[in-house]
C-alpha positions in Angstrom: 34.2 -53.6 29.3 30.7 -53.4 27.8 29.7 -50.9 25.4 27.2 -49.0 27.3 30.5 -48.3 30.0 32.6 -47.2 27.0 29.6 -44.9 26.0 29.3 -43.7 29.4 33.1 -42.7 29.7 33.0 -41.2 26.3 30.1 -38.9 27.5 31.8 -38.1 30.3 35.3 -36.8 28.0 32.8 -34.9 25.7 31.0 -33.1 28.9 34.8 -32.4 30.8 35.8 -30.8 27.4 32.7 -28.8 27.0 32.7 -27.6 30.3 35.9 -26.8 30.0 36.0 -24.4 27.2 32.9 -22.8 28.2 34.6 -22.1 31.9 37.6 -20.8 29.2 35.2 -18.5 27.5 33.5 -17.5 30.6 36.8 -16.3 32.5 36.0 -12.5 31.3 32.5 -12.5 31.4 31.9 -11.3 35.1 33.8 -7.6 33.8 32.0 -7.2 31.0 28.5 -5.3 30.5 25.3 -7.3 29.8 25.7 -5.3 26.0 29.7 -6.2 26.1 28.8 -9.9 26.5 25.9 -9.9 24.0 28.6 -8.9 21.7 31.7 -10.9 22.7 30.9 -13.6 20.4 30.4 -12.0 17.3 34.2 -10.5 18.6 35.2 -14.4 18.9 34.4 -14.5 15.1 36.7 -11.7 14.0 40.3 -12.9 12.7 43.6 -11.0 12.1 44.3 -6.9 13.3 43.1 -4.8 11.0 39.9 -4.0 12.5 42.2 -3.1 15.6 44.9 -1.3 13.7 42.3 0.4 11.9 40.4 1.7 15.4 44.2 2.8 16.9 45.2 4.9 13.8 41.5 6.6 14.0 42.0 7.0 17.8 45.6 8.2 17.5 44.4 10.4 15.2 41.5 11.8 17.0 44.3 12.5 20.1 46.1 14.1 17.7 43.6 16.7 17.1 42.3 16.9 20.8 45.6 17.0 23.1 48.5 17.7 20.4 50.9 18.5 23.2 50.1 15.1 24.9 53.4 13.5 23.5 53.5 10.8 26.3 49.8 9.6 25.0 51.1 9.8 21.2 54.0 7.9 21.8 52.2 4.8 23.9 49.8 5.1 21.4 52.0 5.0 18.3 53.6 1.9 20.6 50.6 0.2 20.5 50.3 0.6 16.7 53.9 -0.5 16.4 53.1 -3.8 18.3 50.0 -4.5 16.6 51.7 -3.9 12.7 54.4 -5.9 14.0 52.4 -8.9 15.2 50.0 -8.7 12.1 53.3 -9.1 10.0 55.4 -10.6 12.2 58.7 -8.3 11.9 61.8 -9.1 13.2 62.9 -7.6 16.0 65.5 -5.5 14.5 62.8 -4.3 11.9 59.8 -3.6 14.7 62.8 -1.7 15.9 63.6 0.3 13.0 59.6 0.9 12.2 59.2 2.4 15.6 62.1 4.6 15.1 61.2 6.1 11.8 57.5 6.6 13.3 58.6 8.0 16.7 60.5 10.7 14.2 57.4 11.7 12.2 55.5 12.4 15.3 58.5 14.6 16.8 58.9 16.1 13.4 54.7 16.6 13.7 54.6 17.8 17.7 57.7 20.1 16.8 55.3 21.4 13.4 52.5 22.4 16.0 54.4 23.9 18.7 57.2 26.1 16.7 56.2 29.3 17.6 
């Protein structure tokens, strides 16, 4: 096989592969907003949770203060924060567990604080 064929093929490999990951990153791209997409790339460049941990304890606080009586949002909510601690330091089951018990309790023992009467 002559070199400029296994140049050729090699070309070929590089272009599938490219192609490939920018059909990957382009999956989403149709639901986003021209602004959303100019973005998504600096979002590409962000690595580990805590920017998203961070943004669910301000919104979980924020519902706090704006529907305190909404338990079912609070406790998807604290659910979400559970799931996202957990992952960041990947918890054992039994202790993902035992994290969303005790933080399930402080926000009954909070919700019952607002609406004793």
């Amino acid at each position: 096989m002559s070199s400029r064929v296994k140049m050729a093929k090699g070309e070929n490999k590089a272009r599938s592969r490219s192609k490939a990951i920018r059909s990957k990153r382009a999956f989403y791209s149709e639901a986003l907003s021209k602004a959303e997409r100019v973005r998504l790339p600096e979002a590409r460049e962000v690595e580990g949770l805590d920017e998203e941990i961070a943004l669910l304890r301000v919104k979980l606080t924020s519902a706090l203060k704006q529907q305190p009586e909404n338990m079912p949002l609070m406790l998807r909510a604290v659910d979400l924060l559970v799931k996202a601690v957990a992952a960041k330091y990947r918890l054992s089951p039994k202790s993902k567990e035992n994290l969303a018990e005790a933080i399930d309790g402080v926000l009954k023992e909070i919700g019952a604080a607002l609406f004793s009467d």
